[in-house]
N, C-alpha and C positions, 0 to 999 in steps of 0.2 A: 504494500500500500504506500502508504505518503512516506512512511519511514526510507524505503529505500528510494525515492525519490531527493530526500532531505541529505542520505548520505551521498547520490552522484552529484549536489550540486558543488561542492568546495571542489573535487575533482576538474568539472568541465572549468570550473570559474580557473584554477590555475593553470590548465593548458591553454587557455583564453591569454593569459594575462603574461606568458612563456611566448607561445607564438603566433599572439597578433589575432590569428583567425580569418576565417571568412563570413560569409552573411551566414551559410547555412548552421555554421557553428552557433555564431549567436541566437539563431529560430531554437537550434534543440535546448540552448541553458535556459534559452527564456519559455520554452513548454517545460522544461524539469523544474524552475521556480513557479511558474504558474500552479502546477502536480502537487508540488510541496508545499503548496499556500504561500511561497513568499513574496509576498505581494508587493511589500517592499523596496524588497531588492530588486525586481520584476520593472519596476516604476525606473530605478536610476539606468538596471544595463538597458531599458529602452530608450532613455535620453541618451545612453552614448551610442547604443546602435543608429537611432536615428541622424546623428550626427554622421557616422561610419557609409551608411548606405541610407542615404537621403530619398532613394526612390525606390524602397524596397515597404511598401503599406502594410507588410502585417508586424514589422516593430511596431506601428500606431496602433492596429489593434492588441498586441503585446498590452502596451501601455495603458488602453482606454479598459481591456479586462481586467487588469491590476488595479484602476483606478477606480471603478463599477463592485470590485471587492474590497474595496475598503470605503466606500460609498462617498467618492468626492465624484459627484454625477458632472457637474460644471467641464470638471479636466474628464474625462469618461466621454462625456459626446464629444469635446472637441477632439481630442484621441480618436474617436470614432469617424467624425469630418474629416480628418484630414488623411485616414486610410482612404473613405469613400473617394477622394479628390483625387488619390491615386489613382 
């Protein structure tokens, strides 16, 4: 369940942070923090992915479901908008 979710995320987060990565690495840490409820954390690697890969719309949904789980609705649609604009 969410347990082994909670333990692959320190994993990808440090091969992330060794080499750099690609888009698709960032899509699986941010579905294994999403798995693992970290909603949190979910919120900031979607501001650096968005920054990383500017035209890749499901960081913005990334971000707008982290943000709809912690119930800050305002940042959740706009998160949401600006995946749709993709």
């Amino acid at each position: 369940g969410r347990e082994a979710f909670d333990k692959a995320v320190p994993h990808l987060e440090a091969a992330l942070q060794i080499g750099g990565g690609e888009a698709d690495d960032y899509l699986a840490l941010g579905e294994l923090l999403l798995r693992a409820q970290q909603y949190e954390k979910l919120v900031h690697l979607s501001q650096r992915s968005v920054r990383l890969f500017p035209d890749q719309a499901m960081f913005h949904v990334h971000a707008a479901q982290a943000q709809r789980a912690l119930q800050k609705w305002p940042e959740a649609i706009r998160a949401f908008g600006e995946a749709a604009a993709l």
